[in-house]
C-alpha positions as a printed Julia matrix, in Angstrom:
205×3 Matrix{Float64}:
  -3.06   -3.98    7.34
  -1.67   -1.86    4.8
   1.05   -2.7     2.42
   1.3     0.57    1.98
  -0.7    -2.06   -1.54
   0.16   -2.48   -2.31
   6.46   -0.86   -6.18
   9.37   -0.01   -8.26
  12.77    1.4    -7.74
  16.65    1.17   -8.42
  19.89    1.39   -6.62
  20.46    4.49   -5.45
  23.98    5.18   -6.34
  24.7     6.45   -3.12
  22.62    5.09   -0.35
  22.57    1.38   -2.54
  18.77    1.37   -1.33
  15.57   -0.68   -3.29
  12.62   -0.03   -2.68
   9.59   -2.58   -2.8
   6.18   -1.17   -3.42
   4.56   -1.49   -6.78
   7.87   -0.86   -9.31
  10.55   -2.55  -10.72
  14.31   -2.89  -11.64
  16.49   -2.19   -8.23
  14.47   -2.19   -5.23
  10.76   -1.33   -4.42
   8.32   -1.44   -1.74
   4.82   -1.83   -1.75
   2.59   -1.23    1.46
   0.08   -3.06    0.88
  -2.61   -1.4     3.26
  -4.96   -4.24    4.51
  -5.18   -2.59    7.87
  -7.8    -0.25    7.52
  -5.99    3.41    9.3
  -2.6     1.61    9.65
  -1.1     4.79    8.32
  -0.29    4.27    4.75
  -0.84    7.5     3.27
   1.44    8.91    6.33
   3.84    6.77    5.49
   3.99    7.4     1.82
   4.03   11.81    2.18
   7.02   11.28    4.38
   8.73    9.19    2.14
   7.81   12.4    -0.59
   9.49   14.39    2.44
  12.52   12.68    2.45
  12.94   12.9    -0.98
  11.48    9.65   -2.64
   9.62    9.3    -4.88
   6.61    7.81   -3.54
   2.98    6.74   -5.51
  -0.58    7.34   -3.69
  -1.24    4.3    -5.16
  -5.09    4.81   -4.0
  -5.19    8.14   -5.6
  -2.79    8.15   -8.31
  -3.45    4.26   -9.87
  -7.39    3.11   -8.53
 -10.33    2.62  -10.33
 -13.07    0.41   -9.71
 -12.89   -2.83  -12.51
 -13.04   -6.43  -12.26
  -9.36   -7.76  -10.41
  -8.79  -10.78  -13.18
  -9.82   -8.39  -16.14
  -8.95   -5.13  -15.32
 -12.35   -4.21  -16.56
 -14.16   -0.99  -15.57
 -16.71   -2.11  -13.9
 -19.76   -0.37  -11.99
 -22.21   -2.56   -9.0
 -25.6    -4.07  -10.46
 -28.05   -2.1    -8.48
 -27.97    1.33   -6.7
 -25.31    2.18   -4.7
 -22.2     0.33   -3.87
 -21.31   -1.22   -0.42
 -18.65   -1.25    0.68
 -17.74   -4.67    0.11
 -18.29   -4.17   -3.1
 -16.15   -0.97   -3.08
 -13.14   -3.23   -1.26
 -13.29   -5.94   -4.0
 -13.47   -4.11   -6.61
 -10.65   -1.65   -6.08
  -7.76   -1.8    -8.75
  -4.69   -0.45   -9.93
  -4.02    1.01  -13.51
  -1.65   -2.27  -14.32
  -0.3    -0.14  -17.24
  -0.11    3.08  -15.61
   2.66    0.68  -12.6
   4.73   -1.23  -15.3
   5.49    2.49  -16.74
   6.51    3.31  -13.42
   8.38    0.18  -13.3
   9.96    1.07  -16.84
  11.04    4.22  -15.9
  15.04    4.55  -15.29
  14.96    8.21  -13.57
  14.37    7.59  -10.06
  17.14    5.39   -7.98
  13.73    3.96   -5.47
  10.16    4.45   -6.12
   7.31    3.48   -3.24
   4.67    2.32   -4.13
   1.82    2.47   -1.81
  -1.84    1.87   -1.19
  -4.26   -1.44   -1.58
  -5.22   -3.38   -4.85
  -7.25   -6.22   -5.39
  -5.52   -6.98   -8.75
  -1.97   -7.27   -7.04
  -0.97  -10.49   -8.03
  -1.18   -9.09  -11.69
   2.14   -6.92  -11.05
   3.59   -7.78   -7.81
   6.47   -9.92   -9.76
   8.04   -6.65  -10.58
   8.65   -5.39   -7.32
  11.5    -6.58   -4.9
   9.2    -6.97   -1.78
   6.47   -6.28   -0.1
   5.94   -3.97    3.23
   2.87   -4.87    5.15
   1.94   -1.93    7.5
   0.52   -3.63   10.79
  -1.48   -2.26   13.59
  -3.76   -3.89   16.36
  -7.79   -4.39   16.22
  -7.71   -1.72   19.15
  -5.18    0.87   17.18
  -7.24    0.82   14.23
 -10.72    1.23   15.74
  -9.31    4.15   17.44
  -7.5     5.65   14.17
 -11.37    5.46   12.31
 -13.22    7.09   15.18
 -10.72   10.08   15.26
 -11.23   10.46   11.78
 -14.92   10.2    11.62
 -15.22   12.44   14.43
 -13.86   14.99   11.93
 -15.61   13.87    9.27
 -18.43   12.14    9.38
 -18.54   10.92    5.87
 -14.8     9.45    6.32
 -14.75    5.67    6.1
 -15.54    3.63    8.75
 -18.84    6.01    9.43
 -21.35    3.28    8.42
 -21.78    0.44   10.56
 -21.31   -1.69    7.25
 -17.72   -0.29    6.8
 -16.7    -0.55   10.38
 -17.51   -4.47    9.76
 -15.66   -4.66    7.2
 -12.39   -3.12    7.96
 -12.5    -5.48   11.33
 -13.32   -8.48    8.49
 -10.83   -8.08    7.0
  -8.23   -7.1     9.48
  -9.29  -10.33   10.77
  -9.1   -12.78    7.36
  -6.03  -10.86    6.11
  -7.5   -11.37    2.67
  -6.5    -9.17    0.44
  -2.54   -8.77    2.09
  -0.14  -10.61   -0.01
   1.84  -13.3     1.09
   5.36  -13.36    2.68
   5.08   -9.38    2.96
   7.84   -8.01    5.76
   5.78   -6.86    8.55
   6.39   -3.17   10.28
   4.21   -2.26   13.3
   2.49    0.74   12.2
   1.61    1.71   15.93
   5.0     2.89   16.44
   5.48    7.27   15.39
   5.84    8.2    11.99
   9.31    9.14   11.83
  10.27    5.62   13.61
   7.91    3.99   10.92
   9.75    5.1     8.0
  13.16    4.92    9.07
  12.63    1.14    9.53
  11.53    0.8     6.29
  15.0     2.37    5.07
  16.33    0.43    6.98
  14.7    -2.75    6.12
  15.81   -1.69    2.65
  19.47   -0.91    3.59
  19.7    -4.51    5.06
  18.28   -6.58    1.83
  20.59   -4.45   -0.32
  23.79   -5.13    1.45
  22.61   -8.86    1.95
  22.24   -8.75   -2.2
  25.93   -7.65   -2.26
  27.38   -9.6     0.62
């Protein structure tokens, strides 16, 4: 699943949308992406597309620290697995709340995967949890591996993992609105605008 992570945003004066990803003040989004290939960073260069403002939250925020510290942190011995890799992947918590601060933009998306997201999730106004099948996202890795070898999901270790955790749910926060992430693109992101549309109005009704 992918909250695609992992939000901030405002009222757009003229659409009256929030978003929910990883910002504050007005409406945010977060995809949280706990489904391994459930199209989060699709999801979030559309929303660019279309004008948003939208955060790679896994490029622009992530580091590698300890979740309740938000300490740098590096494995004990040789070289990480990739569980180790999954748990310990963070978000700048200072680098969101300026995001969050910021007045500029009427909607901001956050969007990507943090272990540390109960540490900022209070300042966005929901949560988008990206959702495809078992099936869907096996297929998504081995298209991309078949490209690129060294993509993840390559090593049998990170193959079991992305099925762990698709299975546990883990590391997806709670009460996130679900949007099935096996439809296309376009039909994707116009039901998050629209799942944005709806909470505003029902704010103002």
């Amino acid at each position: 699943m992918e909250a695609t992570e992992l939000r901030q945003s405002r009222r757009h004066p003229a659409a009256q949308e929030r978003a929910i990803n990883q910002s504050g003040n007005g409406y945010q989004k977060l995809f949280d992406r706990r489904r391994f290939r459930a199209g989060k960073t699709a999801v979030c260069t559309e929303l660019q597309r279309r004008g948003y403002q939208a955060i790679h939250g896994d490029r622009e925020l992530v580091y590698r620290g300890d979740p309740e510290t938000g300490l740098p942190t590096a494995p004990e011995t040789g070289t990480p697995t990739a569980t180790w890799m999954s748990e310990h992947q963070i978000w700048d918590v200072q680098k969101v709340q300026a995001f969050v601060a910021n007045k500029e933009e009427a909607v901001t998306f956050f969007c990507g995967s943090s272990r540390n997201f109960a540490k900022f999730i209070d300042l966005f106004d929901g949560v988008f949890v990206l959702e495809v099948d078992l099936d869907t996202m096996n297929r998504r890795i081995d298209e991309r591996v078949a490209l690129d070898p060294t993509d993840f999901g390559g090593k049998p270790e990170e193959r079991e993992l992305a099925v762990r955790l698709h299975q546990t749910k883990e590391d997806i926060p709670k009460n996130g609105i679900i949007i099935d992430a096996t439809a296309p693109l376009a039909g994707v992101v116009d039901e998050i605008l629209s799942k944005c549309r709806e909470a505003d109005q029902g704010a103002h009704s």
